[in-house]
Each structure stands twice: as C-alpha cells, then as structure tokens.
KESE-27352 format. One record per atom (N, C-alpha, C, CB): residue number from 1; residue in one letter; atom name; x, y, z. Coordinates in steps of 0.2 Angstrom, whole numbers, plus 5000, padded with zeros to 4 digits. Glycine has a CB too. Layout:
BEGIN
{rec NUM,"a","CA",{X,Y,Z}} ...
//
This chain:
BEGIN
{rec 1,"x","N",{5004,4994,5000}} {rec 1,"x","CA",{5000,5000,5000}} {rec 1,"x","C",{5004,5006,5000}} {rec 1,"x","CB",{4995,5000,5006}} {rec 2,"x","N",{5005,5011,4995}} {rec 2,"x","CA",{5006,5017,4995}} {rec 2,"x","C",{5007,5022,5003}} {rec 2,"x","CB",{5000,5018,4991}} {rec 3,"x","N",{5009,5026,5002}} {rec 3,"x","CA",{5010,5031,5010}} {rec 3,"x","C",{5004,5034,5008}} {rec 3,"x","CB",{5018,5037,5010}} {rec 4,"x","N",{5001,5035,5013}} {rec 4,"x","CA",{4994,5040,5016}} {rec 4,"x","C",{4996,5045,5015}} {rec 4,"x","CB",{4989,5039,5023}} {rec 5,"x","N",{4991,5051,5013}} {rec 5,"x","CA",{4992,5059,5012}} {rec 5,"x","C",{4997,5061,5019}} {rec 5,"x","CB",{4983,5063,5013}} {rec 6,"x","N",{4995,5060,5025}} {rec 6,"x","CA",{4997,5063,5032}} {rec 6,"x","C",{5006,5060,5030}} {rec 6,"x","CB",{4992,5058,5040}} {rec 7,"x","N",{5006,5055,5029}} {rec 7,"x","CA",{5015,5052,5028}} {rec 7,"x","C",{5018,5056,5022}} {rec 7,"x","CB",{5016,5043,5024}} {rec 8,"x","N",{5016,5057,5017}} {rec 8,"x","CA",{5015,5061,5012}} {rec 8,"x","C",{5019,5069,5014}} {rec 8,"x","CB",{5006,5060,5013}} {rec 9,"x","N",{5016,5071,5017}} {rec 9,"x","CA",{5016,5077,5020}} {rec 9,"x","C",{5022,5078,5025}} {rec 9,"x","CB",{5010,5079,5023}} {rec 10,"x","N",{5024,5072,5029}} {rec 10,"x","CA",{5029,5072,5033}} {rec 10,"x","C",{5034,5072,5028}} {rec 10,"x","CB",{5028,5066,5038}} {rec 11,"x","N",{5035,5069,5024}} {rec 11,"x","CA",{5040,5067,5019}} {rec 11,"x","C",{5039,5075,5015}} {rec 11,"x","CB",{5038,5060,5014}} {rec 12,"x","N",{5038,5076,5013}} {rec 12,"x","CA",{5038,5084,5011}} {rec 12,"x","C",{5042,5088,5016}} {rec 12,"x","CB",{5031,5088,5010}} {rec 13,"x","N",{5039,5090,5024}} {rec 13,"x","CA",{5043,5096,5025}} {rec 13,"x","C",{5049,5090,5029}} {rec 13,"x","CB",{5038,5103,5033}} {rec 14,"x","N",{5049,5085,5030}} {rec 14,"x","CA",{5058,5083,5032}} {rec 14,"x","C",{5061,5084,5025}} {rec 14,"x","CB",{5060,5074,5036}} {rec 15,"x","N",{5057,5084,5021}} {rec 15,"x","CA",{5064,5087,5015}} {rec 15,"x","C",{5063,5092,5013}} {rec 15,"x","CB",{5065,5082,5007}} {rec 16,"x","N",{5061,5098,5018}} {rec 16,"x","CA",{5063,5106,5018}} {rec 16,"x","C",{5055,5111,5014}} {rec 16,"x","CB",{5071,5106,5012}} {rec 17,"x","N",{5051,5107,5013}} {rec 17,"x","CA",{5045,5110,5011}} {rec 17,"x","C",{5042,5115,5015}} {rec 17,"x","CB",{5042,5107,5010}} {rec 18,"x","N",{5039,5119,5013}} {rec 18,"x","CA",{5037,5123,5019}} {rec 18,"x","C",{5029,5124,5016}} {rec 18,"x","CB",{5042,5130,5020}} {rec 19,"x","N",{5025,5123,5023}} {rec 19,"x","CA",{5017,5123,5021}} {rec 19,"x","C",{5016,5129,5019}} {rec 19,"x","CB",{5012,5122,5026}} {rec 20,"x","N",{5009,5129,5014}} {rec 20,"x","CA",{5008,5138,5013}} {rec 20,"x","C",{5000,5136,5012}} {rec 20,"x","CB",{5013,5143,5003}} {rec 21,"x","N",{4995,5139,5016}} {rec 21,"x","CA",{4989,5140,5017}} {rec 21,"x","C",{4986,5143,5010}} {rec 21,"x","CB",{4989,5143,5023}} {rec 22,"x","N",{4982,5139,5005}} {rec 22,"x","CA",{4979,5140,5000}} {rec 22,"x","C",{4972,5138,5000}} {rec 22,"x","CB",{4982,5138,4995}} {rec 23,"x","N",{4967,5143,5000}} {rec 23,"x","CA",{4962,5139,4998}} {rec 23,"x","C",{4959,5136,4994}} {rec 23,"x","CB",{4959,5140,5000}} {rec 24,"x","N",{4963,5136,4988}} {rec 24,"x","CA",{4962,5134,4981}} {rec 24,"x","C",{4967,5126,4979}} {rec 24,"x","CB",{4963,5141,4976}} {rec 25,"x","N",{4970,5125,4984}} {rec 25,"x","CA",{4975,5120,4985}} {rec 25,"x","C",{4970,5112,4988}} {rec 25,"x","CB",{4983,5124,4991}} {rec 26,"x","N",{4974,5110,4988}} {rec 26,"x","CA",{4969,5101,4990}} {rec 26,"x","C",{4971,5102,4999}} {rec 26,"x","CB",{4975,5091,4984}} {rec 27,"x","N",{4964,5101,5001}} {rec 27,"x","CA",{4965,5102,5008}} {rec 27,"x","C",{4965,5108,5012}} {rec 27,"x","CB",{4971,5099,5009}} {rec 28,"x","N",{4966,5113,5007}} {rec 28,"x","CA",{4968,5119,5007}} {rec 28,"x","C",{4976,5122,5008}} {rec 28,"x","CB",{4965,5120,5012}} {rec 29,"x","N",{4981,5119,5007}} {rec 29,"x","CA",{4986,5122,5008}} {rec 29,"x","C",{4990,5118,5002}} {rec 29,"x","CB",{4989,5122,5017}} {rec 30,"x","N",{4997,5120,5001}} {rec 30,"x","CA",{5003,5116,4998}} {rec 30,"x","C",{5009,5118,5001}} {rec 30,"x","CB",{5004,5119,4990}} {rec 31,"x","N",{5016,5114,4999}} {rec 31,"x","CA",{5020,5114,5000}} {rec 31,"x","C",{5025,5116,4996}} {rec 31,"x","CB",{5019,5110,5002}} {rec 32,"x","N",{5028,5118,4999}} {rec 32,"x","CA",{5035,5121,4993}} {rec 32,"x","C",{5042,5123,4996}} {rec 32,"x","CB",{5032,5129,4988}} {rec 33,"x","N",{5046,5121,4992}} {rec 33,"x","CA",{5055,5123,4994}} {rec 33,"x","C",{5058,5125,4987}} {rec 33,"x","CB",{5060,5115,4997}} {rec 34,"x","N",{5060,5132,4989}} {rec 34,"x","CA",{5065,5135,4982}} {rec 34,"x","C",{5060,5135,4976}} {rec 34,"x","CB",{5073,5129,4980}} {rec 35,"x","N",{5053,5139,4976}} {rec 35,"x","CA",{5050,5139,4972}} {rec 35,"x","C",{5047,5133,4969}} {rec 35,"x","CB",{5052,5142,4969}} {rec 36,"x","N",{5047,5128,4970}} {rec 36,"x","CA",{5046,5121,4969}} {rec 36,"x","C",{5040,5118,4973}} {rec 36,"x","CB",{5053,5117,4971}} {rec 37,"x","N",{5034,5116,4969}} {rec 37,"x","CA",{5028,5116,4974}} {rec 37,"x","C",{5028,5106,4974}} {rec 37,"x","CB",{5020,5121,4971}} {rec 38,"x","N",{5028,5103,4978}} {rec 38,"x","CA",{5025,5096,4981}} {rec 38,"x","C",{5021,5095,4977}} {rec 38,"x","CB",{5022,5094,4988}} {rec 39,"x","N",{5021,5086,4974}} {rec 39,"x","CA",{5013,5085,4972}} {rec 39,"x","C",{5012,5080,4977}} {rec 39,"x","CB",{5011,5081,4964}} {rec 40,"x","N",{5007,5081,4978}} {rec 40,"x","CA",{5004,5072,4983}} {rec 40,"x","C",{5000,5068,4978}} {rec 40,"x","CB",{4998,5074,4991}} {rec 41,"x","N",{4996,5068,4973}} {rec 41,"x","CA",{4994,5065,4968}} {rec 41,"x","C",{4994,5067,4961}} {rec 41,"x","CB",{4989,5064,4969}} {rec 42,"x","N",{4998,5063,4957}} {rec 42,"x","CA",{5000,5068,4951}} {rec 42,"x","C",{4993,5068,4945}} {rec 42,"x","CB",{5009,5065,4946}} {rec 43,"x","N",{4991,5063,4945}} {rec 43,"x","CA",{4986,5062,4942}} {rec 43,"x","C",{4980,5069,4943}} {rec 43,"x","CB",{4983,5054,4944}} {rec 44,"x","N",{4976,5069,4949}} {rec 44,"x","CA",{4973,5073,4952}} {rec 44,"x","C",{4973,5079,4948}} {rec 44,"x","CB",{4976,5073,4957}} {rec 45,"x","N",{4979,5082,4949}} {rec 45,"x","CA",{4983,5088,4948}} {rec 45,"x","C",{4982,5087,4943}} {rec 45,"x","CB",{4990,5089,4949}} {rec 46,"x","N",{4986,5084,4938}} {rec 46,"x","CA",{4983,5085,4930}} {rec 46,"x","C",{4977,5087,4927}} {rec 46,"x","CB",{4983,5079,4928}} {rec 47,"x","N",{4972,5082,4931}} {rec 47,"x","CA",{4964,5083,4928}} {rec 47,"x","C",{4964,5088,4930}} {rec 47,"x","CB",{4959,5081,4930}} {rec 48,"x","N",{4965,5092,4935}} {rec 48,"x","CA",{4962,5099,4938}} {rec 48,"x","C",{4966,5102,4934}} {rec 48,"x","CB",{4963,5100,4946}} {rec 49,"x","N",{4971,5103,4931}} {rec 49,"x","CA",{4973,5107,4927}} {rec 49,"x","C",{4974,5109,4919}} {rec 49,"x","CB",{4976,5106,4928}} {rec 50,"x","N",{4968,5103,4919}} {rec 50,"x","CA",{4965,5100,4912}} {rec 50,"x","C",{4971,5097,4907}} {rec 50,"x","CB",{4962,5107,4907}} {rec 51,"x","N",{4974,5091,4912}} {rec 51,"x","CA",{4977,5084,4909}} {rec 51,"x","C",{4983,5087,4906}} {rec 51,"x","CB",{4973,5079,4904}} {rec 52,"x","N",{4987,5090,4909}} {rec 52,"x","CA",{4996,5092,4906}} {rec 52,"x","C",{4999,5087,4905}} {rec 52,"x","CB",{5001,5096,4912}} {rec 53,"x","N",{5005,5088,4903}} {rec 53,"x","CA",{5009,5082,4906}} {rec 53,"x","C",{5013,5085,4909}} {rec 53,"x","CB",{5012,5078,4902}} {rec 54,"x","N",{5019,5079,4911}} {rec 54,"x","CA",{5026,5080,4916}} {rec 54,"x","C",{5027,5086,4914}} {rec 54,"x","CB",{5034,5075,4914}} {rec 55,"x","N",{5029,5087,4905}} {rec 55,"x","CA",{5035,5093,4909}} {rec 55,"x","C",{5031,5099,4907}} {rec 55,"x","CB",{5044,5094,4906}} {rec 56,"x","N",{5024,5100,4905}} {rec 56,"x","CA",{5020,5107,4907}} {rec 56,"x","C",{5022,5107,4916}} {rec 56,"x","CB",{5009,5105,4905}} {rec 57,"x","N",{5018,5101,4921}} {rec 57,"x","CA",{5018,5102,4929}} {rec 57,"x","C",{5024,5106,4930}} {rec 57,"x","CB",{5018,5095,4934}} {rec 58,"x","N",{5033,5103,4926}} {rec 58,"x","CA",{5036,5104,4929}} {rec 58,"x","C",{5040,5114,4927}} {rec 58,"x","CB",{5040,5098,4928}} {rec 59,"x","N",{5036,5116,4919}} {rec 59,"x","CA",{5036,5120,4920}} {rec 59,"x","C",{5032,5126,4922}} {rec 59,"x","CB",{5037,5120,4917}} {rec 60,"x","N",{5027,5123,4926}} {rec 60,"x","CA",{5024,5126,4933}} {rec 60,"x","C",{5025,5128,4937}} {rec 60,"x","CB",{5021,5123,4935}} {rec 61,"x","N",{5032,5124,4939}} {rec 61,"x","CA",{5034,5124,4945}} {rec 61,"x","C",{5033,5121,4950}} {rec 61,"x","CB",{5034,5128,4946}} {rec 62,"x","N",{5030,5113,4947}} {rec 62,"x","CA",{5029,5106,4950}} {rec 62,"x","C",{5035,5102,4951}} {rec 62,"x","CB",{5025,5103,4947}} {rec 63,"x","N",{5037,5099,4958}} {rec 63,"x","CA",{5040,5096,4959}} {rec 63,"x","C",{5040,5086,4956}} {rec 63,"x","CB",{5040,5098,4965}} {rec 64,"x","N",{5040,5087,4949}} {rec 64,"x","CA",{5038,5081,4945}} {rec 64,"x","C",{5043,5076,4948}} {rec 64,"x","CB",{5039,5081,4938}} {rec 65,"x","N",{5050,5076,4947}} {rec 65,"x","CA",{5055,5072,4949}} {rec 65,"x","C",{5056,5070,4956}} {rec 65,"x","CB",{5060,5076,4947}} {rec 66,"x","N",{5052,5073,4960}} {rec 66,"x","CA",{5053,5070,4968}} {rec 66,"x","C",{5045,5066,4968}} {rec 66,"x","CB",{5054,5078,4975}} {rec 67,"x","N",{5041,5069,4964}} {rec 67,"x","CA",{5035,5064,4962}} {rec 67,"x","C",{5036,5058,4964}} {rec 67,"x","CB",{5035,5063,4955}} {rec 68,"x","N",{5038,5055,4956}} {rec 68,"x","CA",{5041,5051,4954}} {rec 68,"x","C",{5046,5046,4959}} {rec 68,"x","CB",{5043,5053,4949}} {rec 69,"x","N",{5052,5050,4962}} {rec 69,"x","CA",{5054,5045,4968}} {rec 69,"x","C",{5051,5041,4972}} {rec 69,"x","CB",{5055,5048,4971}} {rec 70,"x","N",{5046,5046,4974}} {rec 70,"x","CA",{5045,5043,4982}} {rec 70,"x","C",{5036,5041,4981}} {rec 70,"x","CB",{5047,5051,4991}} {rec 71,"x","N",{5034,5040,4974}} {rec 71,"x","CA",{5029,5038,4974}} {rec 71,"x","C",{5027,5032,4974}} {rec 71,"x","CB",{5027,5040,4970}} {rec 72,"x","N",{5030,5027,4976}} {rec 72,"x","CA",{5031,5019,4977}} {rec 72,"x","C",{5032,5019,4982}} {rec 72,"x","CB",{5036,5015,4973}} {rec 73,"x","N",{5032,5025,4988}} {rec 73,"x","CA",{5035,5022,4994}} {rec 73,"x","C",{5028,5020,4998}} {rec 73,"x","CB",{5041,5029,4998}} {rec 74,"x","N",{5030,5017,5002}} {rec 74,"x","CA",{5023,5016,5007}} {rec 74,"x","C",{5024,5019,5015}} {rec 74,"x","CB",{5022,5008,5006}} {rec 75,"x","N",{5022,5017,5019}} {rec 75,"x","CA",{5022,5022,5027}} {rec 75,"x","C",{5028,5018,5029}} {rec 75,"x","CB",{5015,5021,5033}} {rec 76,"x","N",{5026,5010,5029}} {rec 76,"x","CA",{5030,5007,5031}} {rec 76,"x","C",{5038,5006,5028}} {rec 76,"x","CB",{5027,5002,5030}} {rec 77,"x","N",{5037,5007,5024}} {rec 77,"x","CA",{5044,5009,5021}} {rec 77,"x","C",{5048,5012,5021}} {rec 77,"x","CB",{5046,5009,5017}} {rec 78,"x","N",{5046,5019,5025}} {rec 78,"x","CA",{5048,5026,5028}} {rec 78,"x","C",{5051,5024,5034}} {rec 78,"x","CB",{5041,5032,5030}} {rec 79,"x","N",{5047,5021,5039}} {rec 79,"x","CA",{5046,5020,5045}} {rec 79,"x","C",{5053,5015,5045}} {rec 79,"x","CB",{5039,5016,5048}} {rec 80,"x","N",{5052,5010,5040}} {rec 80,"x","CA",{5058,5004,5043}} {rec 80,"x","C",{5063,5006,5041}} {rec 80,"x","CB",{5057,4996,5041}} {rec 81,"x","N",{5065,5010,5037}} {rec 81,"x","CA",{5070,5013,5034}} {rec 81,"x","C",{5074,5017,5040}} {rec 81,"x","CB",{5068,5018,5027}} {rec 82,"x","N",{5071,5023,5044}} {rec 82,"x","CA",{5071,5028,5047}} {rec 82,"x","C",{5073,5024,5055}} {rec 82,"x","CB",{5064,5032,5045}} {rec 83,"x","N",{5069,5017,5056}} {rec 83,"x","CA",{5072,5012,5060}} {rec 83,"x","C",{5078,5009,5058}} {rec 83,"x","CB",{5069,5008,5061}} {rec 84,"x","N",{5080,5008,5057}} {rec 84,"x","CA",{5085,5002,5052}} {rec 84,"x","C",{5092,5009,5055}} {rec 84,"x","CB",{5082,5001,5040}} {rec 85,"x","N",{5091,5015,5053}} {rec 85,"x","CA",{5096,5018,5050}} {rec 85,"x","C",{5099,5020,5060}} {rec 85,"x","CB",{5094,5024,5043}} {rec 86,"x","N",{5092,5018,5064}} {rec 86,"x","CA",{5097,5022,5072}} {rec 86,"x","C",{5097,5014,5072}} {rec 86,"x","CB",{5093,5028,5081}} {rec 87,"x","N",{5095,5013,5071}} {rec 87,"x","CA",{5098,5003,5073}} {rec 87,"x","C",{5107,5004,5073}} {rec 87,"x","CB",{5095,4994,5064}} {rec 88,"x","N",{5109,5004,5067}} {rec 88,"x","CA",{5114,5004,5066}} {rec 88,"x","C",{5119,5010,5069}} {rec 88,"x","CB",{5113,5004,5061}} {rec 89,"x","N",{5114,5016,5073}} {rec 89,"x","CA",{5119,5022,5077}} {rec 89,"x","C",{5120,5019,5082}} {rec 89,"x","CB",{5117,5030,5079}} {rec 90,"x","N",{5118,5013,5086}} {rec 90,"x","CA",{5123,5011,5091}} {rec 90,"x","C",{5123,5004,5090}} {rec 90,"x","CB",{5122,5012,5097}} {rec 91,"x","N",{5127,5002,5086}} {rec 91,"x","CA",{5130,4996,5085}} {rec 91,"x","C",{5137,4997,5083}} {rec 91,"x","CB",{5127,4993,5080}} {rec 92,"x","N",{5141,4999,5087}} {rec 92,"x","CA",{5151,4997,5090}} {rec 92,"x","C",{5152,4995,5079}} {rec 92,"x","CB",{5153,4986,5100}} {rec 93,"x","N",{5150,4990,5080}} {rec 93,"x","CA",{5153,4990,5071}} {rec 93,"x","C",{5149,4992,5065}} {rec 93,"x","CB",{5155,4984,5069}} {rec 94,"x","N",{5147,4997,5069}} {rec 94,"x","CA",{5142,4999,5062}} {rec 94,"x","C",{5149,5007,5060}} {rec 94,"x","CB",{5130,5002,5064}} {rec 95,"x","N",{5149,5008,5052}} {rec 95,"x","CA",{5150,5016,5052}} {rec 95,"x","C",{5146,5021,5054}} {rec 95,"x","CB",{5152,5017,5047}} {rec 96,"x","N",{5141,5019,5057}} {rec 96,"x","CA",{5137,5026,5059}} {rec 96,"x","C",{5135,5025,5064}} {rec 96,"x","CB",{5132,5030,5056}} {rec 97,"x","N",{5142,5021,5068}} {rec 97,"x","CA",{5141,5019,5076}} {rec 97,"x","C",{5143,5028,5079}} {rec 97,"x","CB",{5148,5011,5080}} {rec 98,"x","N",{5137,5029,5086}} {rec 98,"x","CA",{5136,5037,5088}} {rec 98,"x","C",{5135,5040,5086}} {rec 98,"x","CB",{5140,5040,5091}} {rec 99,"x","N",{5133,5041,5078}} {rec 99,"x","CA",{5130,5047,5076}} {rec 99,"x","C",{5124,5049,5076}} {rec 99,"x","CB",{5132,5049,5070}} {rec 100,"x","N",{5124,5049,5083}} {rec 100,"x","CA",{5118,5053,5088}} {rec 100,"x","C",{5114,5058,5084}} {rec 100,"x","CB",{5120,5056,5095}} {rec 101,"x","N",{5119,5065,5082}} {rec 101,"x","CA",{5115,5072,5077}} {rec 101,"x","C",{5110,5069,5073}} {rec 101,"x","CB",{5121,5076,5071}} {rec 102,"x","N",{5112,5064,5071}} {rec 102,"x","CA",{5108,5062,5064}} {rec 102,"x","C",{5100,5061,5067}} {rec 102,"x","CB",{5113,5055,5059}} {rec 103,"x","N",{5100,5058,5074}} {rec 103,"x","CA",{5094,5057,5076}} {rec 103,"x","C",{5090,5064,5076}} {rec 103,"x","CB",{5094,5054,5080}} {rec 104,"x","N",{5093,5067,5077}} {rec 104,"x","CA",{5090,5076,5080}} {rec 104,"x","C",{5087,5077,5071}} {rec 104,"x","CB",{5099,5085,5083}} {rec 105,"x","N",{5087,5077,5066}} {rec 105,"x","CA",{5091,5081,5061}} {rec 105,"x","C",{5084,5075,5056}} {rec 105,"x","CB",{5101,5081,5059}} {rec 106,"x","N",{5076,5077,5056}} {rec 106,"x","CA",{5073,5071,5054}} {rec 106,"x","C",{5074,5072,5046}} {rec 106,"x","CB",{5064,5069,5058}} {rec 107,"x","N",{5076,5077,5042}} {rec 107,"x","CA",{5076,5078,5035}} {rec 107,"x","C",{5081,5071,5036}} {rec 107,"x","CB",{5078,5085,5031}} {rec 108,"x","N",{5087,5072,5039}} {rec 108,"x","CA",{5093,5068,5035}} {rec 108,"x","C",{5090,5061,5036}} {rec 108,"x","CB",{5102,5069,5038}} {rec 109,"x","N",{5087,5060,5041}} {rec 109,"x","CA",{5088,5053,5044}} {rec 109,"x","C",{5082,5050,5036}} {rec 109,"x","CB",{5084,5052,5055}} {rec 110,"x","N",{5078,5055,5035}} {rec 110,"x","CA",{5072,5052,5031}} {rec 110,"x","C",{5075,5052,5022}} {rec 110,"x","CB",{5064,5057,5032}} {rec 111,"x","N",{5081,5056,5022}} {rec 111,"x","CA",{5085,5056,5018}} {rec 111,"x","C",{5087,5050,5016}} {rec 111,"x","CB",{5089,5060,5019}} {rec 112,"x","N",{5090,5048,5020}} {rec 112,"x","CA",{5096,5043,5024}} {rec 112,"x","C",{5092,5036,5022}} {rec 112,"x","CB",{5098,5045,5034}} {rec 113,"x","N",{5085,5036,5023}} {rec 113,"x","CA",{5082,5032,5024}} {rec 113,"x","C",{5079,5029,5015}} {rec 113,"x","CB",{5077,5034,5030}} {rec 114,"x","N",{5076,5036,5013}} {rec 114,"x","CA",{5077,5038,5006}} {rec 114,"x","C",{5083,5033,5002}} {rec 114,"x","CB",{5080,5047,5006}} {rec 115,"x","N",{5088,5034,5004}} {rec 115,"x","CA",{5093,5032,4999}} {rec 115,"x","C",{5096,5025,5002}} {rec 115,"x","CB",{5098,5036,4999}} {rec 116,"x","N",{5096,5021,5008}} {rec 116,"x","CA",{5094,5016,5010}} {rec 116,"x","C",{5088,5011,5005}} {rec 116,"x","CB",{5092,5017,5015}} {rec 117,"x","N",{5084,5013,5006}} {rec 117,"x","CA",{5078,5010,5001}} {rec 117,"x","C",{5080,5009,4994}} {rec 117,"x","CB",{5072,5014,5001}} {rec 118,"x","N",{5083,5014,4991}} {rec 118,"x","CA",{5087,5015,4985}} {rec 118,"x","C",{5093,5007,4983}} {rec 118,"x","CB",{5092,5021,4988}} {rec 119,"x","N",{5095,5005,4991}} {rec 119,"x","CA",{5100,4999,4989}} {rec 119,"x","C",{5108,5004,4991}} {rec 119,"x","CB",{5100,4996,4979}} {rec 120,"x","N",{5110,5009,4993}} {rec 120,"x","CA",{5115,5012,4996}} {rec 120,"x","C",{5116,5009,5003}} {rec 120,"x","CB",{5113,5018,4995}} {rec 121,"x","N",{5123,5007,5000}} {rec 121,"x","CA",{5125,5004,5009}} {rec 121,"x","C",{5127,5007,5013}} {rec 121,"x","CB",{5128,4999,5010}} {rec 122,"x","N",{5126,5006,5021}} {rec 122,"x","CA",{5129,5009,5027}} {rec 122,"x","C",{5135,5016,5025}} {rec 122,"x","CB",{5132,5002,5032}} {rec 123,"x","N",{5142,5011,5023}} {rec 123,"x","CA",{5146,5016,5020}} {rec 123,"x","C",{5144,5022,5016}} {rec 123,"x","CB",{5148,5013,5016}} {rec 124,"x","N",{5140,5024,5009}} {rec 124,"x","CA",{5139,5027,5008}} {rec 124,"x","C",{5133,5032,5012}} {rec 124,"x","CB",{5140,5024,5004}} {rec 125,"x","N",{5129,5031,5017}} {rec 125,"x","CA",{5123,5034,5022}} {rec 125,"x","C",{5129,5038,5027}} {rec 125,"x","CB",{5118,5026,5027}} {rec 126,"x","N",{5132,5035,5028}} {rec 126,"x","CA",{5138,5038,5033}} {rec 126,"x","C",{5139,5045,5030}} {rec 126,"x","CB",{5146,5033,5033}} {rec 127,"x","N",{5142,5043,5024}} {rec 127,"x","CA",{5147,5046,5021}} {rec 127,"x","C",{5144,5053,5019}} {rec 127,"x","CB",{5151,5041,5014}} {rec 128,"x","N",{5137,5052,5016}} {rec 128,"x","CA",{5130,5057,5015}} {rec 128,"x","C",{5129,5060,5022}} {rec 128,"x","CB",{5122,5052,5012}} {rec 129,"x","N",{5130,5057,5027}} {rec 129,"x","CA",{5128,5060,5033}} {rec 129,"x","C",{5134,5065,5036}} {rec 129,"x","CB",{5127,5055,5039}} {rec 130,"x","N",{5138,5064,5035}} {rec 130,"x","CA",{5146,5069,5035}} {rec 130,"x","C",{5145,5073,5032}} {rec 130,"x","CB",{5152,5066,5034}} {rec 131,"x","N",{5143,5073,5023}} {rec 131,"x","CA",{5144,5078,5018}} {rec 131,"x","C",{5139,5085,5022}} {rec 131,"x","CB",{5142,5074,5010}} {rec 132,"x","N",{5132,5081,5024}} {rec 132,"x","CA",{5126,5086,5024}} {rec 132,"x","C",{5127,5088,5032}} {rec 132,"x","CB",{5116,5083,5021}} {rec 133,"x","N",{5133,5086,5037}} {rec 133,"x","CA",{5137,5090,5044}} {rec 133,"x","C",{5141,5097,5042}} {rec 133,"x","CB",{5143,5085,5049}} {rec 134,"x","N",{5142,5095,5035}} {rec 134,"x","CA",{5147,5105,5033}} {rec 134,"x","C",{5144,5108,5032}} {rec 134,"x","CB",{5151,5107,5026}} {rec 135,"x","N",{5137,5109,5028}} {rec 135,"x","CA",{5133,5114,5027}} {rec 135,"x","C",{5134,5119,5035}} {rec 135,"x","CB",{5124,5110,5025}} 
//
C-alpha cells in the first residue's frame, strides 16, 4: 500500500518544504521549497489542470521528479528505513556507530532512509551524513 496523504506530508517538510495555506490548493494548503511546489497526487493535479503532462507540471513549477521518487514508497517503508538507520547508530561496528546528530536532524535521517531504500549501503549513508554536517 502506497504512503497515506498525512506520511505524504511528513515526507515533504523533512525534505525542507514549507506549508503555505491556499484555499484553492487540495486540503487547502501546499507545500513548497525554492519555488518548487510538492505533488501528493499527480494524476489529480493533471485533471484539475486540464490533463498536462510531466513537463507542462514541471514548467509550473511542480516538483515532478521527487514525484516520481518517492511515489512507490509506502508508510511502512519510511518507518523501517528511518528504524533500520538508528539501529545501526549504536551498533560498535556499524560506520554510523554514535552518530547521535543524525537522530535530531529528521530531514537527513528520512533522507538517509530515502537512499537506503534505494540499495545504498551503510558506507555510503555515513558518508552522505558527514557531507550534509558541513553545510
């Protein structure tokens, strides 16, 4: 089963979106980062827009490409990913044994979890978690 609207939304702002109160928007609000607005159903959107395609939404300023990512994800697959990844912050032989920040920090960890799911291993999650401590 697909992630539900409410997961949906969690996954938007830990990857930096920020709500914006519309009442012409589904639900009444949208989400957007760097001018880039969230879809939560692309089909939907289409119709309501009198059936675009990809790259009309994306010259909209629709976030097509993160769409498509995480549109196969389901709740559960968020969740166990997002477990899976402090499993491994205290495990003595893991490489992301103690990195405690990363639990504060829920974008990276859902990032982290993101690219897990992906087939990216421990090594390279580490190595992504160091890169996004320079910023």
């Amino acid at each position: 089963m697909k992630m539900d609207y409410l997961k949906n939304i969690e996954l938007a702002v830990s990857l930096g979106f920020e709500e914006v109160p519309d009442e012409n928007a589904y639900k009444g609000r949208y989400y957007i980062k760097n001018g880039i607005i969230w879809i939560h159903d692309i089909g939907a959107l289409k119709h309501k827009l009198g059936d675009i395609s990809d790259q009309e939404l994306a010259a909209l300023g629709y976030d097509v490409d993160s769409y498509y990512k995480y549109v196969d994800f389901s709740n559960e697959m968020v969740d166990k990913e997002i477990e899976r990844i402090s499993t491994l912050i205290q495990i003595p032989d893991s490489v992301l044994f103690g990195r405690f920040d990363i639990l504060e920090d829920s974008a990276l960890i859902k990032t982290m979890a993101s690219l897990s799911d992906e087939g990216f291993d421990e090594e390279i999650l580490a190595d992504f978690a160091h890169q996004m401590s320079k910023d």
